[in-house]
C-alpha positions as CSV (number, residue, x, y, z in Angstrom):
1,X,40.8,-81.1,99.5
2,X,44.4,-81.6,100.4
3,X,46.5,-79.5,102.5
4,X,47.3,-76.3,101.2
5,X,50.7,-75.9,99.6
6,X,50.7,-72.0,100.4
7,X,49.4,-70.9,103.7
8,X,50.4,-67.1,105.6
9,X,50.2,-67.5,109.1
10,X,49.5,-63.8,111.0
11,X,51.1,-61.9,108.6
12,X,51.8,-58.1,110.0
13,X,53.9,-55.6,108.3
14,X,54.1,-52.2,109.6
15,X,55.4,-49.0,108.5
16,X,56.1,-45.5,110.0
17,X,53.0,-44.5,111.2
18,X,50.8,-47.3,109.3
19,X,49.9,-50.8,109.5
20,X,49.6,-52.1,106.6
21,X,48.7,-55.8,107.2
22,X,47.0,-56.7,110.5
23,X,47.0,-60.8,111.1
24,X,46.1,-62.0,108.1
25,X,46.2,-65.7,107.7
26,X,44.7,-68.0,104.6
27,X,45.9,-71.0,102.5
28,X,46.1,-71.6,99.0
29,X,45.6,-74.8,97.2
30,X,47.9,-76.2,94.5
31,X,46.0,-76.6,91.3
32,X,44.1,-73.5,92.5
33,X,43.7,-69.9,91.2
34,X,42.8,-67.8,94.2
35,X,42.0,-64.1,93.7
36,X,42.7,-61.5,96.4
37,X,39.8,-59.1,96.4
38,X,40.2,-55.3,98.2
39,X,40.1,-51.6,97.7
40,X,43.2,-49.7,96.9
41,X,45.2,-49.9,100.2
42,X,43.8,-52.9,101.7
43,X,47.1,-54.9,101.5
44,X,47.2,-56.6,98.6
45,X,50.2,-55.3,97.3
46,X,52.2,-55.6,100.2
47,X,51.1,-59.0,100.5
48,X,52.8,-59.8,97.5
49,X,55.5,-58.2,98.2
50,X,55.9,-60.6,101.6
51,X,55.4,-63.4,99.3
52,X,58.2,-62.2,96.9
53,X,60.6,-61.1,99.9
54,X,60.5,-57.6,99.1
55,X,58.8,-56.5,102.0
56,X,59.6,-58.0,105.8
57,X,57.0,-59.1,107.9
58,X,56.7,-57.5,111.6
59,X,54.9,-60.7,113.2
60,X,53.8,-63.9,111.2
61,X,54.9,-66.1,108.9
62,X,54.5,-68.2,105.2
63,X,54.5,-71.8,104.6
64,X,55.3,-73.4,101.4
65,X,55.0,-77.1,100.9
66,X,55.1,-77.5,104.8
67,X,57.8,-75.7,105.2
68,X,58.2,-72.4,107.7
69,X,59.9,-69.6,105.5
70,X,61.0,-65.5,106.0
71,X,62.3,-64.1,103.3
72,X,64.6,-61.7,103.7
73,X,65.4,-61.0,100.0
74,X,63.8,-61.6,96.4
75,X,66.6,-64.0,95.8
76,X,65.3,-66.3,98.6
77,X,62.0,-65.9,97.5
78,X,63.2,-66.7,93.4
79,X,65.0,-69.9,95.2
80,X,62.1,-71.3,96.6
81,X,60.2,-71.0,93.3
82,X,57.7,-67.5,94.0
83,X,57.0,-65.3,90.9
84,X,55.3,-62.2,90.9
85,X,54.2,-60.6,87.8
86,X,53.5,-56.6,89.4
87,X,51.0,-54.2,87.6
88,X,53.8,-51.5,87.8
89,X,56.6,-53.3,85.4
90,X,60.0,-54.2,86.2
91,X,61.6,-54.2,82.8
92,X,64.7,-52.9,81.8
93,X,63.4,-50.6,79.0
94,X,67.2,-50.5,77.3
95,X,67.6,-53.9,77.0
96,X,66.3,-56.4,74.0
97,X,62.7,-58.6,74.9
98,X,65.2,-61.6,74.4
99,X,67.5,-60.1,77.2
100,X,64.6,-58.9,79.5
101,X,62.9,-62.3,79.3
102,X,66.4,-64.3,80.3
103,X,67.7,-61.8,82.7
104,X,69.7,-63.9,85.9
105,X,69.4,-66.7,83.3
106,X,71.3,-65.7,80.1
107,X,72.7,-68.8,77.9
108,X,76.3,-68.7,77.9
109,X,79.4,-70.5,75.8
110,X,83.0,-70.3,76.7
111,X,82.2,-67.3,78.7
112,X,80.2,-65.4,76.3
113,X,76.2,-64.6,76.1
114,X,75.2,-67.2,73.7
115,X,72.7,-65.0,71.4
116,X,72.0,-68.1,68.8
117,X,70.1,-70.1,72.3
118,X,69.4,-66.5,73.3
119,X,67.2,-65.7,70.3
120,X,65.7,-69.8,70.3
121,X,64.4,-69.4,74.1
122,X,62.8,-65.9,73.3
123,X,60.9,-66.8,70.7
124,X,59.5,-70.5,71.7
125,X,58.1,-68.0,74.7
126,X,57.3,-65.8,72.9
127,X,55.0,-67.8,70.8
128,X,53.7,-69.5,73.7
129,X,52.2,-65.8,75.2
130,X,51.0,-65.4,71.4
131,X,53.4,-62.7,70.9
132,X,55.3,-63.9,67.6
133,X,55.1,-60.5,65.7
134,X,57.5,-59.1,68.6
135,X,61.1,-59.7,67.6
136,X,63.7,-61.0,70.1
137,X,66.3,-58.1,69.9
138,X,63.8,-55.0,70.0
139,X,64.4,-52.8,72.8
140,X,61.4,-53.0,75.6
141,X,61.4,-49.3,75.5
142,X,59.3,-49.4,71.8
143,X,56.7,-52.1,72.9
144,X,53.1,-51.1,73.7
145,X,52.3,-51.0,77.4
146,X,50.7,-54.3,76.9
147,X,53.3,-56.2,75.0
148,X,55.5,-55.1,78.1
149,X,53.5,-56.9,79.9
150,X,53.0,-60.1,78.2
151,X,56.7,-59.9,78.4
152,X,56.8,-59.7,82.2
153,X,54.6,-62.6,82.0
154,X,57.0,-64.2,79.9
155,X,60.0,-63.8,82.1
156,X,58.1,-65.6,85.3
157,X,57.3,-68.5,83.1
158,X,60.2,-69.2,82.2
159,X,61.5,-69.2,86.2
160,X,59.3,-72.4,86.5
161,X,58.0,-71.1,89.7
162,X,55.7,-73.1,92.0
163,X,53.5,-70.5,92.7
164,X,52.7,-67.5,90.4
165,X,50.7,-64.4,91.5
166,X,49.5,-61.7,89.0
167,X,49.0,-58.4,90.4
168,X,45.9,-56.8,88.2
169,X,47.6,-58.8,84.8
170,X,44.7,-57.5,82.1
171,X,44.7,-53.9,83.0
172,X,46.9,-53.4,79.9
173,X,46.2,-56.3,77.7
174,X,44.1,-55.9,74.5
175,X,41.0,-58.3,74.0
176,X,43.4,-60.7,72.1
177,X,46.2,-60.8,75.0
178,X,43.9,-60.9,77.3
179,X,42.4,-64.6,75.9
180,X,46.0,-65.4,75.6
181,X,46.3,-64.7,79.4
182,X,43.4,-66.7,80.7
183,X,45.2,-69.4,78.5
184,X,48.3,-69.0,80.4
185,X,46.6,-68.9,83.7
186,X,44.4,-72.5,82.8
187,X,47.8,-74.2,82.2
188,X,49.0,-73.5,85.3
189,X,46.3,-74.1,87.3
190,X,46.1,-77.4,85.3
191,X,50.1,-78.2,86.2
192,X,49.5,-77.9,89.4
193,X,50.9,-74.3,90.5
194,X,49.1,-72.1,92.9
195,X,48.0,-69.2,91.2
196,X,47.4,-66.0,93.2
197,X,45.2,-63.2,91.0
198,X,44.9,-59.6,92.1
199,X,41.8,-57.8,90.5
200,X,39.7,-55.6,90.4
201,X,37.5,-56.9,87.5
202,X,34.5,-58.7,88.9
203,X,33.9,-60.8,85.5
204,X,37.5,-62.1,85.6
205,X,36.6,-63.8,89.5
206,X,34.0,-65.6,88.6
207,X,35.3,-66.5,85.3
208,X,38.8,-67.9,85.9
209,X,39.1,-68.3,89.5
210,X,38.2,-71.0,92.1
211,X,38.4,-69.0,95.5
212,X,38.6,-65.6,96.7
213,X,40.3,-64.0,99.9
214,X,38.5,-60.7,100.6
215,X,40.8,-57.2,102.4
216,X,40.2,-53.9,103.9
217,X,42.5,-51.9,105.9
218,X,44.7,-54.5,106.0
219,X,43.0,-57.2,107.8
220,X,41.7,-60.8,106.2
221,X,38.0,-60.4,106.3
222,X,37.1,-63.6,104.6
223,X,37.7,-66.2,102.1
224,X,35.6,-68.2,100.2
225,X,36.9,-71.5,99.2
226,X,34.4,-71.7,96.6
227,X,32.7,-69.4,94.3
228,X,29.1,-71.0,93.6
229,X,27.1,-69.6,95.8
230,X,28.8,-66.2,96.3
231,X,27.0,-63.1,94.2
232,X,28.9,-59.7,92.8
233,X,26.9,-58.1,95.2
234,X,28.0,-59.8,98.6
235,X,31.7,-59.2,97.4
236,X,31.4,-55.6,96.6
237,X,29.8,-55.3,99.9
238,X,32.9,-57.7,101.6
239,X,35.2,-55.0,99.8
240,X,34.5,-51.7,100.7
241,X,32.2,-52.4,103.9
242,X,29.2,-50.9,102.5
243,X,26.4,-51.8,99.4
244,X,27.4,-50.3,96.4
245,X,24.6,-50.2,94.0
246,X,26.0,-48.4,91.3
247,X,29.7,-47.9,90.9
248,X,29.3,-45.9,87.8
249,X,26.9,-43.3,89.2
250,X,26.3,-41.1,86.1
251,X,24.7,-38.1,86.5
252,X,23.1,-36.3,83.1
253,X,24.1,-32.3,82.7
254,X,23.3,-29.5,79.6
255,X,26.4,-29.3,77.5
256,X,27.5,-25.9,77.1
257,X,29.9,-24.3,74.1
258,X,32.7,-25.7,72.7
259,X,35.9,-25.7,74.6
260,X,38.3,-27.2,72.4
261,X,38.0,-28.1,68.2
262,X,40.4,-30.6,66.8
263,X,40.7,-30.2,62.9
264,X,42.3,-32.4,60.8
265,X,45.2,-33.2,63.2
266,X,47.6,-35.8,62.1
267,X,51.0,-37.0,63.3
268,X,52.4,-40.2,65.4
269,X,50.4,-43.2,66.0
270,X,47.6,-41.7,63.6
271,X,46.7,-43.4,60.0
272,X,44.4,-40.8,58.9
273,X,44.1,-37.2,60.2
274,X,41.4,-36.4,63.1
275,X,39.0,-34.2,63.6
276,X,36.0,-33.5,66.5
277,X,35.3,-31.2,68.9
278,X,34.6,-31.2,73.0
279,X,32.2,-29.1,75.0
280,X,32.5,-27.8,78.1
281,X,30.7,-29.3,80.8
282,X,31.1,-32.6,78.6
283,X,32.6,-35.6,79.8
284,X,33.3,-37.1,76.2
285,X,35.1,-40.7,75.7
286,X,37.9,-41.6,73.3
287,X,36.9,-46.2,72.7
288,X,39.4,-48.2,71.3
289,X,41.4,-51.6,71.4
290,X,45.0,-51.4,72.4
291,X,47.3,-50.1,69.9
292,X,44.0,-47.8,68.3
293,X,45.7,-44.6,68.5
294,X,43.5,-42.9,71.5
295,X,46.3,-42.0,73.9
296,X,48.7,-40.9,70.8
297,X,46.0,-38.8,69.6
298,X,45.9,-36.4,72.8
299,X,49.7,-36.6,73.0
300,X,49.5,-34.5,69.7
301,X,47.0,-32.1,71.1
302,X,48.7,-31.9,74.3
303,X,51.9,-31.2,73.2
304,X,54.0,-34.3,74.3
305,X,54.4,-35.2,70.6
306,X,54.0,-32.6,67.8
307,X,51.7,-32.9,65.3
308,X,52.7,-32.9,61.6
309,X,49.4,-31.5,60.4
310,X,46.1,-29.8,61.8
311,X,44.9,-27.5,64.0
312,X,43.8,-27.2,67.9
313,X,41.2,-24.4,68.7
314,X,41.4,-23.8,72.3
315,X,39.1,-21.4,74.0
316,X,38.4,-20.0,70.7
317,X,41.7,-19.1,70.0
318,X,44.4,-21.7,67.6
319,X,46.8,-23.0,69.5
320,X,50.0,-25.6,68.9
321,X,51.7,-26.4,71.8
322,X,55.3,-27.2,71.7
323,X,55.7,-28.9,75.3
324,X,52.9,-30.3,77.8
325,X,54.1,-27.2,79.9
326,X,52.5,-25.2,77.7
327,X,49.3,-26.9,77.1
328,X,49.0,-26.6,81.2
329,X,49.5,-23.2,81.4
330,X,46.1,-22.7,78.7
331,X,44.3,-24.8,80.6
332,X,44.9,-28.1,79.5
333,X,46.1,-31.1,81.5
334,X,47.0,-34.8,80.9
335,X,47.1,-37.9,83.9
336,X,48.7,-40.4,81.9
337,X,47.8,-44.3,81.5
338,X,51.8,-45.1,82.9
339,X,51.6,-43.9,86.4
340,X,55.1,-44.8,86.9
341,X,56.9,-43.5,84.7
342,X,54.7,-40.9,83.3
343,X,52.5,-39.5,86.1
344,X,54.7,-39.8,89.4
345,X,58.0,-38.9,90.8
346,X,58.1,-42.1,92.7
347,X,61.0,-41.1,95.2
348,X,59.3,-37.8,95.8
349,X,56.9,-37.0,98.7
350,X,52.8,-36.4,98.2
351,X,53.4,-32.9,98.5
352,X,56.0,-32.5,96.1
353,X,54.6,-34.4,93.6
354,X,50.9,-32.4,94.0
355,X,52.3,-29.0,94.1
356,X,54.8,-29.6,91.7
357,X,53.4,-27.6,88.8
358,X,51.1,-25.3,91.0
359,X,54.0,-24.3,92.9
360,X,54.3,-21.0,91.5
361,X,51.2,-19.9,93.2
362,X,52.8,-20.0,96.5
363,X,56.0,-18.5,95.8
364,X,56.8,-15.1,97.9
365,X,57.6,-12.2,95.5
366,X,57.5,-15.0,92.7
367,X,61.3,-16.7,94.4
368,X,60.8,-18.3,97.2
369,X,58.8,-21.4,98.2
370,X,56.2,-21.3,100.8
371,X,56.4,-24.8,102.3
372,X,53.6,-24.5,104.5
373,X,51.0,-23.2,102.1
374,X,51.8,-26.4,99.9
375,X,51.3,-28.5,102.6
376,X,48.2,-26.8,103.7
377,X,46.9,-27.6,100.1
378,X,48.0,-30.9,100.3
379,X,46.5,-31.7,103.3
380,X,43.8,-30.4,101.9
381,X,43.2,-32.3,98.8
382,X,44.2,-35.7,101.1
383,X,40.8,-35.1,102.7
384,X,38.7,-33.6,99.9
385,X,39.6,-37.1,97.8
386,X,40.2,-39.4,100.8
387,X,43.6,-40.0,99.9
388,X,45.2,-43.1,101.8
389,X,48.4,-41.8,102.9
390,X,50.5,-42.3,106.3
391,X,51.0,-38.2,106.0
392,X,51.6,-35.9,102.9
393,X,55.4,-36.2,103.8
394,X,55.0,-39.8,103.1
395,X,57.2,-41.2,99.9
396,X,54.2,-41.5,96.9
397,X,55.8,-44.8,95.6
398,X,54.4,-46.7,99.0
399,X,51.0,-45.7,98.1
400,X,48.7,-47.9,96.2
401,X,47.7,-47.2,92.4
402,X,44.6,-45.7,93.4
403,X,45.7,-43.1,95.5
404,X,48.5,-42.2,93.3
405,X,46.0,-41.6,90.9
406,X,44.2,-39.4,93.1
407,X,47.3,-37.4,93.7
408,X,47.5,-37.2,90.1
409,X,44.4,-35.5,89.9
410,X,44.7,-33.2,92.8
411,X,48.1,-32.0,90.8
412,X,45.9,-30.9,88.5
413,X,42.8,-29.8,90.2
414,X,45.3,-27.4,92.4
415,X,46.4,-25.7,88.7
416,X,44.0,-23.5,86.7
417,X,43.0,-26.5,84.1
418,X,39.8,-26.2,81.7
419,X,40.5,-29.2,80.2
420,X,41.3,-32.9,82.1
421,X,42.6,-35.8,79.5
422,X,42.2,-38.6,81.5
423,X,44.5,-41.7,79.8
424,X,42.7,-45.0,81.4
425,X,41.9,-42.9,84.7
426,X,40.9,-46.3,86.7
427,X,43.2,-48.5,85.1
428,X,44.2,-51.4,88.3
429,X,41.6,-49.2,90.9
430,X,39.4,-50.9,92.9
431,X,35.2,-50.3,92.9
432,X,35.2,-47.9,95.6
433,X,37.8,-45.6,94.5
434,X,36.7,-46.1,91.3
435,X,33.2,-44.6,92.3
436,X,35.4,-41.6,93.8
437,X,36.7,-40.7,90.9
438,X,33.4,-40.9,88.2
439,X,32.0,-38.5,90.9
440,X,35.2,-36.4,90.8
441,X,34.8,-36.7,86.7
442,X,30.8,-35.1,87.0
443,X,31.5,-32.5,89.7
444,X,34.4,-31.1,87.2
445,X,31.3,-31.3,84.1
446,X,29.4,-30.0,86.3
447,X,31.7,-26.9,86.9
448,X,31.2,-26.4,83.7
449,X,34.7,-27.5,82.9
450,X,35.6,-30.6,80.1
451,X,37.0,-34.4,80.4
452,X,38.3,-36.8,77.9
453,X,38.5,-39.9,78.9
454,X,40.5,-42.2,76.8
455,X,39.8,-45.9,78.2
456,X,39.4,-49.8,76.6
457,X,37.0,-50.9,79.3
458,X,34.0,-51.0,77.5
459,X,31.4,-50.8,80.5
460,X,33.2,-47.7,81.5
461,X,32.6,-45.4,78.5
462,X,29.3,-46.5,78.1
463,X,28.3,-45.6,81.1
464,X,30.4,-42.6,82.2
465,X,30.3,-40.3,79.1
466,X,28.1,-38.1,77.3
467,X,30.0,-38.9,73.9
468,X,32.1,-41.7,72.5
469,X,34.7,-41.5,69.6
470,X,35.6,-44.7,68.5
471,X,39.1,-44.8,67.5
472,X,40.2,-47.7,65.1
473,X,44.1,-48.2,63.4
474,X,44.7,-44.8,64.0
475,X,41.4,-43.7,62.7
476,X,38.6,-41.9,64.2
477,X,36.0,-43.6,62.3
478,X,32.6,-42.8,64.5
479,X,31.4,-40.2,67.5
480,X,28.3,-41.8,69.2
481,X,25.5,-40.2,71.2
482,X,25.5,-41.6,74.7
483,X,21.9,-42.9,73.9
484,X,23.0,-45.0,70.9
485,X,26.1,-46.1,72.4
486,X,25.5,-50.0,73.2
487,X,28.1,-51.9,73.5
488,X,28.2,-54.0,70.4
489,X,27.9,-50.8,68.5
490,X,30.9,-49.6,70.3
491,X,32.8,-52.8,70.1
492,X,31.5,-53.4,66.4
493,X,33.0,-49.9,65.4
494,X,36.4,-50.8,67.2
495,X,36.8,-54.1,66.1
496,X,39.0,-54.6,62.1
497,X,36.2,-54.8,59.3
């Protein structure tokens, strides 16, 4: 093989009170798509962000082509032809798909944008991520969480960079973009690039990539420079440092009475009105390709969008909730699919952003804050879900998905909720924190309390829930019994007659 055109050399970068890479040295091979394996915290990310200059190293350094490089900017990084398409976008929601795709690179003429070459270099792209239905000049803001994707895709393409690194790319794609994406990713491998791929899909490593560099805790623990003789099993167990036999873990329960009865609701993103009904102690799924309506469904019910039609039966009682405020004080909670921008307040600490709505409950005399009873039950919550965090003080944005996820849940689990909507719970979350939170999922069931998990990995309902809807074009069109629920019945139900 030649020599490698990418290699970090003892990269360390350190942070108040945390390490978050330790020495880690590998290459990667032109021609090449190399995943980079790890749990949640292992120092993917911020390898990445060394890569893309964002982040500075402590010790170490990265060779490109031969050459010694420290970036102390993205610019530098952009200028030696690094691209780095992050699972948490970067978009300008305001601004046209045209103008996000050919920001720092907008066609000009006699000073002016020129909009004609503007429009051109949008669409040939946007044909080439097989996203012609998407119009130039619509604004980022109304595309699907996938198309926003494809589009930051998109906008690294057309940098020309040497090497391109995707940071969990399919967690939002539908089937469709997704085949488009492994496309993408064969062309550049065939070009010559050097492709780094950050997953947490198993099927995706052994599918579209030719080596793997294996984390935890922030150390290199191994490579392997090919992939034939290496088994799911021994990866896993590279991963997390200990066998996992079954990530999915589900554990049967009696269903008790109904919690919550949708009838005929209807309203944004829906085709058709809904209707169907969830028990407590029930973990019950919501199936559906991208763009099926699942998520805009339980925004109707829990009171981010209002419903034109139908009625919610809560408890026994009707209710319509007018704000999601509402629909947390009876009981009722949502963790959305967008951590970013829907779940966290990213320059807010852990402890704010858990006690944010349970606040109340520590007030003295219902007006002043207790500050150390919140961070008494963050600290607990940090331990009782083993969330990765330098301290509860520590900003949540430097955390990795997963464990902003779990401070998502603790939010919740630290309110007096009946009813946990969980929007794609372990969308970009690696195996092992995965497993913590199915187990987190059953021991709320168990408590007799209800989940909906709304989620497009197919695996993952069949295996987790005790019901499936299958959503389809805004239409409920099936609820399956876990012990009919095969996957090509699922998939068959999802998929357009």
């Amino acid at each position: 093989m030649s020599d490698p055109y990418l290699r970090f050399d003892g990269i360390s970068v350190e942070f108040p009170g945390v390490r978050a890479l330790d020495g880690v040295s590998f290459a990667a091979h032109a021609g090449q798509v190399h995943a980079l394996m790890g749990e949640n915290g292992a120092g993917k990310s911020t390898l990445l962000k060394v890569l893309s200059g964002v982040n500075r190293v402590t010790e170490g350094a990265l060779w490109l082509g031969g050459e010694r490089h420290v970036f102390a900017n993205a610019r530098q990084a952009l200028r030696q032809g690094i691209a780095i398409i992050y699972q948490e976008l970067t978009l300008s929601p305001n601004l046209s798909v045209a103008e996000n795709l050919l920001l720092g690179q907008l066609p000009a003429r006699r000073g002016f944008v020129d909009r004609r070459r503007l429009r051109d270099e949008a669409l040939r792209i946007l044909r080439e991520l097989g996203e012609d239905e998407i119009h130039p000049s619509t604004k980022v803001r109304d595309l699907s969480i996938g198309q926003q994707q494809m589009i930051e895709i998109g906008r690294a393409l057309l940098r020309d960079a040497r090497v391109i690194a995707f940071d969990e790319p399919t967690s939002s794609l539908s089937v469709q973009e997704t085949r488009q994406l492994k496309r993408i990713v064969q062309r550049l491998r065939d070009e010559g690039r050097v492709v780094l791929y950050v997953t947490h899909r198993m099927e995706e490593v052994f599918e579209m990539c030719d080596a793997v560099t294996v984390f935890r805790d922030g150390k290199h623990i191994r490579t392997h420079d090919s992939l034939a003789t290496l088994d799911h099993d021994t990866l896993v167990s590279e991963m997390v440092g200990r066998d996992i036999e079954d990530v999915y873990g589900y554990r049967a329960r009696e269903a008790g009475d109904e919690l919550m009865a949708i009838d005929a609701i209807d309203g944004k993103g829906l085709s058709e009105p809904v209707s169907f009904s969830v028990r407590r102690g029930e973990v019950f799924g919501l199936f559906g390709l991208v763009g099926a309506g699942r998520s805009e469904l339980m925004r109707l019910v829990c009171g981010v969008e209002k419903p034109r039609a139908g009625e919610v039966r809560f408890a026994g009682a009707p209710r319509r909730f007018r704000t999601p405020g509402e629909a947390i004080r009876a009981g009722i909670a949502m963790c959305p699919e967008d951590r970013k921008s829907q779940g966290i307040f990213p320059i807010a600490s852990v402890t704010d952003n858990l006690n944010v709505s349970c606040r109340r409950f520590y007030k003295r005399w219902g007006l002043f804050r207790q500050p150390a009873r919140e961070l008494a039950n963050t600290r607990e919550y940090i331990d009782r879900l083993s969330i990765k965090t330098p301290g509860p003080r520590t900003r949540i944005s430097t955390l990795s998905g997963g464990n902003q996820q779990k401070v998502i849940l603790a939010r919740w689990l630290s309110e007096e909720i009946e009813l946990f909507v969980m929007d794609e719970p372990t969308r970009g979350i690696d195996v092992g924190a995965r497993r913590d939170i199915y187990t987190l999922l059953y021991d709320l069931a168990d408590q007799g309390k209800s989940v909906v998990v709304i989620s497009s990995d197919l695996a993952e309902v069949s295996s987790i829930c005790d019901r499936i809807g299958v959503m389809r074009d805004g239409a409920l069109v099936d609820v399956v019994e876990r012990d009919e629920a095969t996957p090509e019945r699922l998939l068959g139900l999802a998929l357009p007659a």
